[in-house]
N, CA, C and O atoms as a CHARMM CRD file, in Angstrom:
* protein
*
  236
    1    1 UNK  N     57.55000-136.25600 -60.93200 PROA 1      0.00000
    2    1 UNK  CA    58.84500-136.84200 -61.15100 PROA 1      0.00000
    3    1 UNK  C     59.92400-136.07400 -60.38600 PROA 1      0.00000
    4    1 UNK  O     60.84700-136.73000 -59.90400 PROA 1      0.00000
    5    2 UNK  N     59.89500-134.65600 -60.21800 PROA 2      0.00000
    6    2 UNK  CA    60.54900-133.61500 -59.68800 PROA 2      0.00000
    7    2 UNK  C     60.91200-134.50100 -58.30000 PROA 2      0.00000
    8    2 UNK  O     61.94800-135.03000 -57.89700 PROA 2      0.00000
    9    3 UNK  N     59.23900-134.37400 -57.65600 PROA 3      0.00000
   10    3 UNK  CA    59.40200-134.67700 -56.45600 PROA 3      0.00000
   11    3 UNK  C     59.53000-136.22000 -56.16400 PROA 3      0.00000
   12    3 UNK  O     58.82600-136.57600 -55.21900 PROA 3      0.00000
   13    4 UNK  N     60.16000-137.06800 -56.67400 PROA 4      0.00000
   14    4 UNK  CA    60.39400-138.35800 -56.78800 PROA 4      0.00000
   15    4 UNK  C     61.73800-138.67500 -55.44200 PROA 4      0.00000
   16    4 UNK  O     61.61100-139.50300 -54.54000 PROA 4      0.00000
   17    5 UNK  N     62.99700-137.73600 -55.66300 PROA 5      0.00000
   18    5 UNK  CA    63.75200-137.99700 -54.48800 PROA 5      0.00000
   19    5 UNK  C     63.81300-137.08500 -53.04300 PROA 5      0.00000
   20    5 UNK  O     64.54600-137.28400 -52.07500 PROA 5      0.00000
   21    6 UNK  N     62.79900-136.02600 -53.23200 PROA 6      0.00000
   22    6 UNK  CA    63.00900-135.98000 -52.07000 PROA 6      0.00000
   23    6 UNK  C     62.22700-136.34400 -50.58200 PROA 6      0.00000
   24    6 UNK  O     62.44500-136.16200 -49.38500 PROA 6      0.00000
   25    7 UNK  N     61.01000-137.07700 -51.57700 PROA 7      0.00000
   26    7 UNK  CA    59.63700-137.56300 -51.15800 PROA 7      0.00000
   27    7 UNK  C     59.47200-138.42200 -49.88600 PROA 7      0.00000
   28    7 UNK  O     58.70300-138.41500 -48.92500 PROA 7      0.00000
   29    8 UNK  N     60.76700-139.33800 -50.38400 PROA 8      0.00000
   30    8 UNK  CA    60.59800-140.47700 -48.84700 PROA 8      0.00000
   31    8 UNK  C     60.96300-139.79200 -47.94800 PROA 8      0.00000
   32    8 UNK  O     60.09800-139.65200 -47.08400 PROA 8      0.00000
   33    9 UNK  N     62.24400-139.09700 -47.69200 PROA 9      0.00000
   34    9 UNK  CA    62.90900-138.23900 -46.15900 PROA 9      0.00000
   35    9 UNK  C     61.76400-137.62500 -45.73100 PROA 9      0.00000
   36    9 UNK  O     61.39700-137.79400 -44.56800 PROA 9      0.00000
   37   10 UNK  N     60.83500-136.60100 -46.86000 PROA 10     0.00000
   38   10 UNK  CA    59.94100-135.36000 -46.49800 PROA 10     0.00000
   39   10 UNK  C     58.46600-136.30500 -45.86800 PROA 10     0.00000
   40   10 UNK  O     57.64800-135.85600 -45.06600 PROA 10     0.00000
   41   11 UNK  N     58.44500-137.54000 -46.42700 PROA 11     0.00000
   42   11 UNK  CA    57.53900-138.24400 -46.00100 PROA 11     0.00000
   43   11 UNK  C     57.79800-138.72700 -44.81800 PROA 11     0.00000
   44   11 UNK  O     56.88600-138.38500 -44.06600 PROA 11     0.00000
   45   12 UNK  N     58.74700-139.47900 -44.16100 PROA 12     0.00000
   46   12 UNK  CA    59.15500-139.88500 -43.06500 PROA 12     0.00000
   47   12 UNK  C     59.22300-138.65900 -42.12600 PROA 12     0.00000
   48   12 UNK  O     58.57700-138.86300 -41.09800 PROA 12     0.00000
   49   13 UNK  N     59.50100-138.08800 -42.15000 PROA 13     0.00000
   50   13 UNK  CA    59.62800-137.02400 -41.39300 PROA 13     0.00000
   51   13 UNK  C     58.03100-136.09300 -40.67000 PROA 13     0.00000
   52   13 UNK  O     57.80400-135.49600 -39.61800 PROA 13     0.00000
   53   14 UNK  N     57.11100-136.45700 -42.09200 PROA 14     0.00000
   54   14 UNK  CA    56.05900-135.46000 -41.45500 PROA 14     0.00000
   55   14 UNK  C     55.66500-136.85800 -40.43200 PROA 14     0.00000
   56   14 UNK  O     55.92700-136.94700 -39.23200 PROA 14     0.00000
   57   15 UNK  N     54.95100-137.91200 -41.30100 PROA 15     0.00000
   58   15 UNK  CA    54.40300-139.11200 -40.43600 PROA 15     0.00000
   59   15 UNK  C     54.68900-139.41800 -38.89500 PROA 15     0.00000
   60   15 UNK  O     53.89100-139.52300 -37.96400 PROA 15     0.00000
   61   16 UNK  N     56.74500-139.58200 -38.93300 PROA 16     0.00000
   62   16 UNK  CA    57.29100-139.62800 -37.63200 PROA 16     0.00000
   63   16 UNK  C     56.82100-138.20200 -36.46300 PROA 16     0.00000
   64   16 UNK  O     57.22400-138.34400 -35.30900 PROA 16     0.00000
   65   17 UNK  N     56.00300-136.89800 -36.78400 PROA 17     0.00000
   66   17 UNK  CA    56.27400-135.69900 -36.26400 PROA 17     0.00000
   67   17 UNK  C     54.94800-135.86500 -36.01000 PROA 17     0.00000
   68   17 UNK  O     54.51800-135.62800 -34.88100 PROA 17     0.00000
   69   18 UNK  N     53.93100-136.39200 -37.25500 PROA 18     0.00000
   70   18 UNK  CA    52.68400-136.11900 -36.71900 PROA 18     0.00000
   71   18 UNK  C     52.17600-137.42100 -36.07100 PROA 18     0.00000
   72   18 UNK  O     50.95900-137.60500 -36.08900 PROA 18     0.00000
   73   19 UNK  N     52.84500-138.19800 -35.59000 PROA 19     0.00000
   74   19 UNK  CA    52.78600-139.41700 -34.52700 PROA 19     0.00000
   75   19 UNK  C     53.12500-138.99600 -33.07000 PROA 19     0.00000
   76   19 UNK  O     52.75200-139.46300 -31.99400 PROA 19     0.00000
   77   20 UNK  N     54.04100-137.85000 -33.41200 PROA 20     0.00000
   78   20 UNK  CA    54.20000-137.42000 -31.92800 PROA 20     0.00000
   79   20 UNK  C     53.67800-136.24700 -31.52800 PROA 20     0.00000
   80   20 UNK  O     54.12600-135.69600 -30.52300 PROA 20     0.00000
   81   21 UNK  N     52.29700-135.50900 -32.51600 PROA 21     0.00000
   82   21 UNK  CA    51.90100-134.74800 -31.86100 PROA 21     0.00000
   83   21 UNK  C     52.21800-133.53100 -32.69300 PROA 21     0.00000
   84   21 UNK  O     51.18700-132.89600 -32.91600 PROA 21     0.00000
   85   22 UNK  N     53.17100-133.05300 -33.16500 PROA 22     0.00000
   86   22 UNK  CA    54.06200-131.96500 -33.96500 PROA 22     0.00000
   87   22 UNK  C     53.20800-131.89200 -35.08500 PROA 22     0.00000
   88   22 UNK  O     53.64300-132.26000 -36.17600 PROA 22     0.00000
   89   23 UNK  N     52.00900-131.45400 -34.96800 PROA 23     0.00000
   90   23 UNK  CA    51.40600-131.30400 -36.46800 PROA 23     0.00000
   91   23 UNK  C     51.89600-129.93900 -37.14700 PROA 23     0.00000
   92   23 UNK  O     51.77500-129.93000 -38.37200 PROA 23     0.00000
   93   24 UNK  N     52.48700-128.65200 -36.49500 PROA 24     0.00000
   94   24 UNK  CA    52.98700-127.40000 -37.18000 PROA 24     0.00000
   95   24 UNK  C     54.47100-128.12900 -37.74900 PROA 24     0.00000
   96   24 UNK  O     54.72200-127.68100 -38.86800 PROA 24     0.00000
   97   25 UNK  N     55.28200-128.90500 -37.38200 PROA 25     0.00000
   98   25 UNK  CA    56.54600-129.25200 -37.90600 PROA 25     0.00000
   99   25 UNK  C     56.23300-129.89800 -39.55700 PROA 25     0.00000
  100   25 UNK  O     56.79200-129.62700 -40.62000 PROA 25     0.00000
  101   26 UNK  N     54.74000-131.15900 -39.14400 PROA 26     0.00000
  102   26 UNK  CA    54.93300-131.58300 -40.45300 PROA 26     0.00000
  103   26 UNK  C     54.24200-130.83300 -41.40600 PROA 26     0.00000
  104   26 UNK  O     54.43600-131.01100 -42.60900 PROA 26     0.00000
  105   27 UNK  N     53.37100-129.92400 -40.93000 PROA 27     0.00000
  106   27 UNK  CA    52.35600-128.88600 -42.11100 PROA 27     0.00000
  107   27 UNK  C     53.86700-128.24300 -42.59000 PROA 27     0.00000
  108   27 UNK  O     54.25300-128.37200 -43.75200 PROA 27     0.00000
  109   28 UNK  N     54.56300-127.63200 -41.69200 PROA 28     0.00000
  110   28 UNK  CA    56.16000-126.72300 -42.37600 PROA 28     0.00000
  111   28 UNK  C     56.91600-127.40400 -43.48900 PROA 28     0.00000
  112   28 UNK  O     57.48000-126.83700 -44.42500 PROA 28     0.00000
  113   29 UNK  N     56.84400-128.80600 -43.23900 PROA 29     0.00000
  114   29 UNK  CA    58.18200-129.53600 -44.05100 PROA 29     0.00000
  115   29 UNK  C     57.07300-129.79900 -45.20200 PROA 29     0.00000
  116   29 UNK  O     57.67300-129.73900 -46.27600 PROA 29     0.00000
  117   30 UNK  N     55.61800-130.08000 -45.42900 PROA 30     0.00000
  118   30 UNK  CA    55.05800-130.23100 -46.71800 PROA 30     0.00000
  119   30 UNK  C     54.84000-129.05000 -47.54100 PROA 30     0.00000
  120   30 UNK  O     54.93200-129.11700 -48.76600 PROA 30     0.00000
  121   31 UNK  N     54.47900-127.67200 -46.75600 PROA 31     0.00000
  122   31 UNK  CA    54.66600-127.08500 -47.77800 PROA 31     0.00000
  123   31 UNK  C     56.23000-126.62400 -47.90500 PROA 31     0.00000
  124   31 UNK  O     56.33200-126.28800 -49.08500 PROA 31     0.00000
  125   32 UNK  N     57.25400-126.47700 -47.39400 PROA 32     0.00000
  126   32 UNK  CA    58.12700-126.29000 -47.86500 PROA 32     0.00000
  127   32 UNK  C     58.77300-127.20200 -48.74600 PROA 32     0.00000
  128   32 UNK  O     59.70900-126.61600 -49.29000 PROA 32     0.00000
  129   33 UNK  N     58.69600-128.15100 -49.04600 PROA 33     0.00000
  130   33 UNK  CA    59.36100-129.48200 -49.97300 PROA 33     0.00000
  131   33 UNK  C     58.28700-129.05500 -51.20700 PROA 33     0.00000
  132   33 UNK  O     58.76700-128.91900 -52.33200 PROA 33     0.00000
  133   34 UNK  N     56.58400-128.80300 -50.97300 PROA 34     0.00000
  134   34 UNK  CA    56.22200-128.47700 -52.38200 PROA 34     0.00000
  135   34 UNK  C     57.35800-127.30300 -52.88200 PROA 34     0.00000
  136   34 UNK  O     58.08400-127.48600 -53.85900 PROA 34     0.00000
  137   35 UNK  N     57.39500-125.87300 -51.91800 PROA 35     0.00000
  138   35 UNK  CA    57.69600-124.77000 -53.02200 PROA 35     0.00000
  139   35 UNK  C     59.55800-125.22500 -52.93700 PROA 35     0.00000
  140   35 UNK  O     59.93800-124.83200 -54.04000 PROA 35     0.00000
  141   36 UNK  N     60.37900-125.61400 -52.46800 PROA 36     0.00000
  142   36 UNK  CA    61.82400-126.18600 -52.93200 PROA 36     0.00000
  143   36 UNK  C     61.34800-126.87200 -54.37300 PROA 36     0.00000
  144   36 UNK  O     61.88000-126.59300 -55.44700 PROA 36     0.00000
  145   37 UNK  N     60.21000-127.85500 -54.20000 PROA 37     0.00000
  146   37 UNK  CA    60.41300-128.81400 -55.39000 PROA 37     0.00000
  147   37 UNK  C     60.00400-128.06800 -56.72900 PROA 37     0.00000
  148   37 UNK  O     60.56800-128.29700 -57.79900 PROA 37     0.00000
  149   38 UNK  N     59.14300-127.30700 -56.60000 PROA 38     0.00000
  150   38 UNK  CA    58.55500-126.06500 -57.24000 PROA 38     0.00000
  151   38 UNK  C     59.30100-125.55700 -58.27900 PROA 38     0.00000
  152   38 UNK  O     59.33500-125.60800 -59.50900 PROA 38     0.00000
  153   39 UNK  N     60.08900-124.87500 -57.04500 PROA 39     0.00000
  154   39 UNK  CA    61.52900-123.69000 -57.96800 PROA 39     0.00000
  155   39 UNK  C     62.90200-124.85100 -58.17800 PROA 39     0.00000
  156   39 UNK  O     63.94400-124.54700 -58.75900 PROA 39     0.00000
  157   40 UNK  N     62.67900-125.91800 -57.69800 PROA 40     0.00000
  158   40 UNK  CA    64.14900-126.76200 -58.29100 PROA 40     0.00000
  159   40 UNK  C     63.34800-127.25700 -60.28800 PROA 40     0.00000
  160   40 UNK  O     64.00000-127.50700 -61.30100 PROA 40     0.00000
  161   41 UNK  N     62.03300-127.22100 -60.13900 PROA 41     0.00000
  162   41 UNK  CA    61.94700-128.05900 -61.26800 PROA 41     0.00000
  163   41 UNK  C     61.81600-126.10700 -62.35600 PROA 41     0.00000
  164   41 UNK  O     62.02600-126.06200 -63.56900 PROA 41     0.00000
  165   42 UNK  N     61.53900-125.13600 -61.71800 PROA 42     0.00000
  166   42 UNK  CA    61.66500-123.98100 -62.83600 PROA 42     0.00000
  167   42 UNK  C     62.86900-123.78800 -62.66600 PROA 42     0.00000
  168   42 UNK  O     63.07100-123.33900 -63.79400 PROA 42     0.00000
  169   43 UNK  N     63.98900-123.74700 -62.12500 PROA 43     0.00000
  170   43 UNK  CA    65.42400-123.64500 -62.66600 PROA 43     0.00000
  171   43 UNK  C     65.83600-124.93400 -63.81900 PROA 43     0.00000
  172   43 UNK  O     66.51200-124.65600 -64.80900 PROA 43     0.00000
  173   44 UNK  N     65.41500-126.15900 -63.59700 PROA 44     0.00000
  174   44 UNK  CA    65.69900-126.98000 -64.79000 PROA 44     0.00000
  175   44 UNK  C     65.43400-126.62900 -65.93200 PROA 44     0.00000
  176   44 UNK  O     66.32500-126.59900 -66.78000 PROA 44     0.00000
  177   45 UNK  N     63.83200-126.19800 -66.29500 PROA 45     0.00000
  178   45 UNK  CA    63.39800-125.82700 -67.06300 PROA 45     0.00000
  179   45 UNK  C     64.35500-124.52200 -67.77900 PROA 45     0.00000
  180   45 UNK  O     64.85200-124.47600 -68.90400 PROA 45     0.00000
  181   46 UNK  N     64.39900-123.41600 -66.56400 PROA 46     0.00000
  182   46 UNK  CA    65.17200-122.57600 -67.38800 PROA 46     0.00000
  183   46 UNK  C     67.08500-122.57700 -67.87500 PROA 46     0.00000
  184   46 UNK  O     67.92600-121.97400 -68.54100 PROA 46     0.00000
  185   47 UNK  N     66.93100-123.45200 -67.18200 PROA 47     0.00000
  186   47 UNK  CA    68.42300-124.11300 -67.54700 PROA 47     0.00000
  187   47 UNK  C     68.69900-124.80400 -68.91700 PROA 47     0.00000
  188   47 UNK  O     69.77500-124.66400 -69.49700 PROA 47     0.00000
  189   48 UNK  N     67.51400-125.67500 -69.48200 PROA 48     0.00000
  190   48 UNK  CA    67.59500-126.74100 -70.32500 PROA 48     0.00000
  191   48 UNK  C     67.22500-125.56100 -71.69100 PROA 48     0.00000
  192   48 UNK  O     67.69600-125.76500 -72.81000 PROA 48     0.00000
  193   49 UNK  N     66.28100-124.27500 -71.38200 PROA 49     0.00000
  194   49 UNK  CA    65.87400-123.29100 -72.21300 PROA 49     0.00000
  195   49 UNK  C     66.93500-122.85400 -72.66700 PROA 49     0.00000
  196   49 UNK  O     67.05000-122.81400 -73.89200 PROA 49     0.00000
  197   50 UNK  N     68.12200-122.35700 -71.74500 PROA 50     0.00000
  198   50 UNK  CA    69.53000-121.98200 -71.85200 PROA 50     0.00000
  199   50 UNK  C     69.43500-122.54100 -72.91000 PROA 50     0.00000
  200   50 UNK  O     68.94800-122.24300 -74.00100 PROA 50     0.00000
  201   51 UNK  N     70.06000-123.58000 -72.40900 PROA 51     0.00000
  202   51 UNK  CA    70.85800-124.11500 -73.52300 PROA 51     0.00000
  203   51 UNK  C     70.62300-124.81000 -74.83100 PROA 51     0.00000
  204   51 UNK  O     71.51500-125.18400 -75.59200 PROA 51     0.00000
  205   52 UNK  N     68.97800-124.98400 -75.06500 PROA 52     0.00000
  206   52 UNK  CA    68.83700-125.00500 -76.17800 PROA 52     0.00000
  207   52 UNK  C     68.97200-124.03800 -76.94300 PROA 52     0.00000
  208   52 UNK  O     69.50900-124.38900 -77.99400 PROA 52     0.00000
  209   53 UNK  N     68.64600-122.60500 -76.88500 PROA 53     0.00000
  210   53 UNK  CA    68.82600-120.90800 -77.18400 PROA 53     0.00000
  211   53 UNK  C     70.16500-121.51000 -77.57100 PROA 53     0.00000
  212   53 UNK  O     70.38800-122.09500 -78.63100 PROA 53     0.00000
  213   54 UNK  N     71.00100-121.30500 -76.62100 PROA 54     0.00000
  214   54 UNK  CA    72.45800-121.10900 -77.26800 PROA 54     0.00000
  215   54 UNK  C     72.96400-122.16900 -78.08500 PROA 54     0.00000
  216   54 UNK  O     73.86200-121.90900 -78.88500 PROA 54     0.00000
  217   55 UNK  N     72.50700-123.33100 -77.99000 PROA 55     0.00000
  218   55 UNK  CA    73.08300-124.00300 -79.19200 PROA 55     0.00000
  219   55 UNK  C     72.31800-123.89500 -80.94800 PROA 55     0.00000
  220   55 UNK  O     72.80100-124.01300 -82.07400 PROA 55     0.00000
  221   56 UNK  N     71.24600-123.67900 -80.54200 PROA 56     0.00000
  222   56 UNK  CA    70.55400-122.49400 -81.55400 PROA 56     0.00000
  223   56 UNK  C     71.29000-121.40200 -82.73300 PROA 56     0.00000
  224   56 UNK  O     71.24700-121.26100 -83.95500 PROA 56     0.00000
  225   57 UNK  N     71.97500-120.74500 -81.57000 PROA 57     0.00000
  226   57 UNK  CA    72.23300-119.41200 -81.80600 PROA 57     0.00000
  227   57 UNK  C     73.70900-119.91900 -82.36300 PROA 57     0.00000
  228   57 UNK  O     74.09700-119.42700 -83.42200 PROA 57     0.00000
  229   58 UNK  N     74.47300-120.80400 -81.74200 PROA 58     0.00000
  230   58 UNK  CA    75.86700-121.18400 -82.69800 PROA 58     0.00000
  231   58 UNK  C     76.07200-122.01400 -83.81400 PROA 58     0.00000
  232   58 UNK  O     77.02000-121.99700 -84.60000 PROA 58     0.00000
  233   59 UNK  N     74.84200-122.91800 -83.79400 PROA 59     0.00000
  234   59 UNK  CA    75.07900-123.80600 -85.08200 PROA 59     0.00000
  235   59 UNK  C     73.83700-123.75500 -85.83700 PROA 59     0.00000
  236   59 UNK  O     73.73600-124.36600 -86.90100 PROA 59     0.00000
């Protein structure tokens, strides 16, 4: 679900690269979109942890 929006650009992009040959461009942009999508979905997590803790802790 994480990786739901950034999927089509990161998809278009390897396909268009490895059509022309650029297979190191699109191996770069897949694993880099896994570990971005990676650490964007453990900051949510620890974000949403936040703030359940603290509303916890005040009421």
């Amino acid at each position: 679900m994480v990786a739901f929006g950034t999927e089509p650009s990161g998809a278009g992009t390897s396909s268009s690269r490895s059509v022309k040959g650029e297979t190191d461009i699109s191996s770069c942009n897949v694993v880099g979109s896994n570990i971005f999508n990676s650490l964007r979905a453990r900051g949510n997590l620890a974000a949403s942890q936040y703030r359940d803790r603290r509303q916890r802790l005040q009421g």
